[in-house]
C-alpha positions in Angstrom: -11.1 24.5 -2.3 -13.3 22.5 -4.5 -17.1 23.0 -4.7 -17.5 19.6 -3.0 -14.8 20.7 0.2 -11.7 19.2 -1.7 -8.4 20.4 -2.2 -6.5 22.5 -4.9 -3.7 22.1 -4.4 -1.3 22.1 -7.4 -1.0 18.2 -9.1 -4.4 17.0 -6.4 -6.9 17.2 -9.4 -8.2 14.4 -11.5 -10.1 15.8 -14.3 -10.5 14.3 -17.9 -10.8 15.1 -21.1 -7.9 17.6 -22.4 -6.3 18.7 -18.7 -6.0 14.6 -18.6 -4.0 14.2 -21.7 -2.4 17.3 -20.4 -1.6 15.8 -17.0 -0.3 12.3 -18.7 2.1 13.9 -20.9 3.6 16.2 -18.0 4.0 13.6 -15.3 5.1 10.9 -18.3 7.7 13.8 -19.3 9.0 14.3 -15.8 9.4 10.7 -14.9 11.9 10.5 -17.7 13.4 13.5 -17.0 14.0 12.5 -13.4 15.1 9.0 -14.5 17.8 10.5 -16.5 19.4 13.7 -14.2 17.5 13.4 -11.0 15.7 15.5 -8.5 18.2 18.3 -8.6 17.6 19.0 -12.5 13.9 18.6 -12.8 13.3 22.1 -14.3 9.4 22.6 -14.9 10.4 24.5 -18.3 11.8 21.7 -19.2 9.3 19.1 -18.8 6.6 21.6 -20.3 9.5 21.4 -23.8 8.6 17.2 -23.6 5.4 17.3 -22.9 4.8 20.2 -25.3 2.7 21.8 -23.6 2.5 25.8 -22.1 4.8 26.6 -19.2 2.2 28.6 -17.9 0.1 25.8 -17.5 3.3 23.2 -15.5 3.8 26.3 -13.9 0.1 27.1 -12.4 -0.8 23.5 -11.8 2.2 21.9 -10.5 3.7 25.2 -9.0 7.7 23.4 -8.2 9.2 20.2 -8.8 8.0 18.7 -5.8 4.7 19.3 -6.3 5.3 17.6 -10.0 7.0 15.1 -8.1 4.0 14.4 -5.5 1.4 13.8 -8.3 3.6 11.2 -10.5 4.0 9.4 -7.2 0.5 10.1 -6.9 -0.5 8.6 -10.2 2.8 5.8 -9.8 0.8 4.2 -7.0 -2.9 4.3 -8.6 -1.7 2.7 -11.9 0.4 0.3 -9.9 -0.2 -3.4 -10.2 -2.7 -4.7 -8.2 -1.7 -7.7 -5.4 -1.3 -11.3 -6.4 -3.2 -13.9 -4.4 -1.7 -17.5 -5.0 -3.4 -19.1 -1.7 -0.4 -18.9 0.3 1.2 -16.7 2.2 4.9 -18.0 0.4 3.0 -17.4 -2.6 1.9 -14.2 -2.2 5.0 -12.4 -1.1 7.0 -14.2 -3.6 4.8 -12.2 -6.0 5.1 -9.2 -4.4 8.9 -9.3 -4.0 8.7 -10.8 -7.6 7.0 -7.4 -8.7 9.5 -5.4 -6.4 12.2 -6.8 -8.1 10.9 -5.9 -11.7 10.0 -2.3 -10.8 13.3 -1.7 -9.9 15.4 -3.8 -12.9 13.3 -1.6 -14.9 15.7 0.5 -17.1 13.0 3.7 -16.5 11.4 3.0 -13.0 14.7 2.1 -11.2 16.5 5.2 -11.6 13.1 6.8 -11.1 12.9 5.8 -8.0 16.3 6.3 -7.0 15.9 10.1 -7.8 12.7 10.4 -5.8 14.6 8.4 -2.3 17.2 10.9 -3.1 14.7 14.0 -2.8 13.0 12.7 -0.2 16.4 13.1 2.2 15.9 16.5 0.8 12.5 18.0 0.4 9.6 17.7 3.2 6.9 17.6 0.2 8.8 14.9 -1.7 9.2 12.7 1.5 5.3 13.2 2.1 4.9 11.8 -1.4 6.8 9.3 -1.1 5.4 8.0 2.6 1.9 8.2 0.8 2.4 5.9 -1.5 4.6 3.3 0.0 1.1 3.5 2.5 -0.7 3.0 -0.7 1.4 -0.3 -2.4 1.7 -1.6 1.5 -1.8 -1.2 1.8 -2.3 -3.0 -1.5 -0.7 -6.2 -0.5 -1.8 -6.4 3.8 -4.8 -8.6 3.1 -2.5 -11.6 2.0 -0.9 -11.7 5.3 -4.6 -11.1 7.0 -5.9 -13.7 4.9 -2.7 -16.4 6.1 -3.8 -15.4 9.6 -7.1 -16.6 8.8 -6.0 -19.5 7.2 -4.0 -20.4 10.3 -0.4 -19.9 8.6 0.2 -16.7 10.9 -0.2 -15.9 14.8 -3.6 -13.5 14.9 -2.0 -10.9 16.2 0.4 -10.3 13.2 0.9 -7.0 11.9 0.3 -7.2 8.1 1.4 -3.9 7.2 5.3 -4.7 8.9 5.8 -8.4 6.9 4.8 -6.4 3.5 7.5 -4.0 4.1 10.2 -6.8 4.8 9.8 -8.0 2.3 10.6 -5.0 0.3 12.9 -3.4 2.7 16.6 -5.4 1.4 15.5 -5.2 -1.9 15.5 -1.2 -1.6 18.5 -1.5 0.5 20.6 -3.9 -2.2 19.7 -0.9 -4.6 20.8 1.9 -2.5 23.9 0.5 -1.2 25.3 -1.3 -4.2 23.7 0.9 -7.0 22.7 -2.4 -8.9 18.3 -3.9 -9.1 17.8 -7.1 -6.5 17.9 -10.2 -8.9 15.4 -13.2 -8.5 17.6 -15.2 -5.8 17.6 -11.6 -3.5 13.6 -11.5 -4.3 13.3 -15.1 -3.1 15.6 -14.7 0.0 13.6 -11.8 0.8 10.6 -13.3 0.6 11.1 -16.3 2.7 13.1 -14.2 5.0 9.6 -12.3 5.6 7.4 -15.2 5.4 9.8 -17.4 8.4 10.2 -14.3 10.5 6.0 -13.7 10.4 5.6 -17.5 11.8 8.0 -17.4 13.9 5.8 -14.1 15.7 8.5 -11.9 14.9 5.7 -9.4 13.5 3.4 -10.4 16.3 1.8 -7.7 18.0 2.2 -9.7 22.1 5.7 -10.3 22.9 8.2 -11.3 20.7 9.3 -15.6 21.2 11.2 -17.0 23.8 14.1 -17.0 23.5 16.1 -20.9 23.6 
């Protein structure tokens, strides 16, 4: 425990100076080395090579891969981009599909990810990473739906956090099941899929709408 009641646990701490740079170049080094062979291979001797830096010092702060792998996620969601607010609820989760899309097209990020869904199935600490911070990014972009509720676009009972993660949902499941990064049309199609399903009171909290 920290002197103010926090945790140690290995790859929880956030200080600066050196241990920052430190930090940086070990999670930067093990996102491309998880990019490249995956889950399986992510030897911390390995990652100290890249990062050039002490094994002893991967070893007593991250303590096993998944550890490593819970603070990149960690850091993944913090440096994340923020939400886009266009004014409309269409808008809005066109940008976050948009941004989606992008993160996984990216040549780095996309197999990334795909190695860190594959430990997940895997490795109880890695699926705890990765819950938190899908909770993070979904928690990012909820106030656009709350704020198209307010503007009257939405029923008032609709759950903001379930339309975010429609919209992201096929996206991830394009990429899993094909192997090959949602294009703009899927984004779109996504998107409006979300968007027509939340006014419709699909995402409603009350029951669902009659049916014809």
């Amino acid at each position: 425990m920290t002197s103010d009641g926090g945790s140690t646990e290995p790859g929880t701490l956030r200080p600066g100076g050196r241990t920052a740079r430190v930090r940086a170049a070990v999670l930067h080094a093990a996102g491309d080395l998880l990019a490249e062979a995956g889950f399986d291979r992510l030897d911390l001797a390995e990652v100290a090579r890249r990062a050039e830096v002490g094994k002893t010092t991967v070893y007593r702060r991250w303590g096993t891969p998944s550890g490593l792998v819970a603070d990149l996620l960690g850091d993944m969601a913090e440096q994340s981009a923020p939400r886009t607010e266009t004014g409309s609820l269409d808008g809005d989760l066109l940008a976050n599909a948009d941004l989606v899309r992008r993160t996984l097209a990216d040549a780095r990020q996309g197999p990334l990810f795909r190695a860190v869904i594959a430990a997940a199935g895997t490795d109880p600490r890695a699926a705890e990473a990765l819950h938190r911070f899908y909770t993070v990014r979904v928690a990012e972009w909820a106030p656009c739906v709350r704020q198209a509720v307010v503007r009257g676009e939405l029923p008032p009972d609709t759950d903001a956090e379930e339309v975010v993660r429609s919209v992201s949902a096929p996206l991830y499941y394009r990429l899993l099941t094909t192997g090959t990064p949602p294009d703009a049309a899927a984004a779109e199609r996504a998107a409006r899929a979300a968007a027509a399903a939340a006014r419709a009171g699909v995402f409603a909290a009350g029951p669902g709408p009659a049916a014809g």
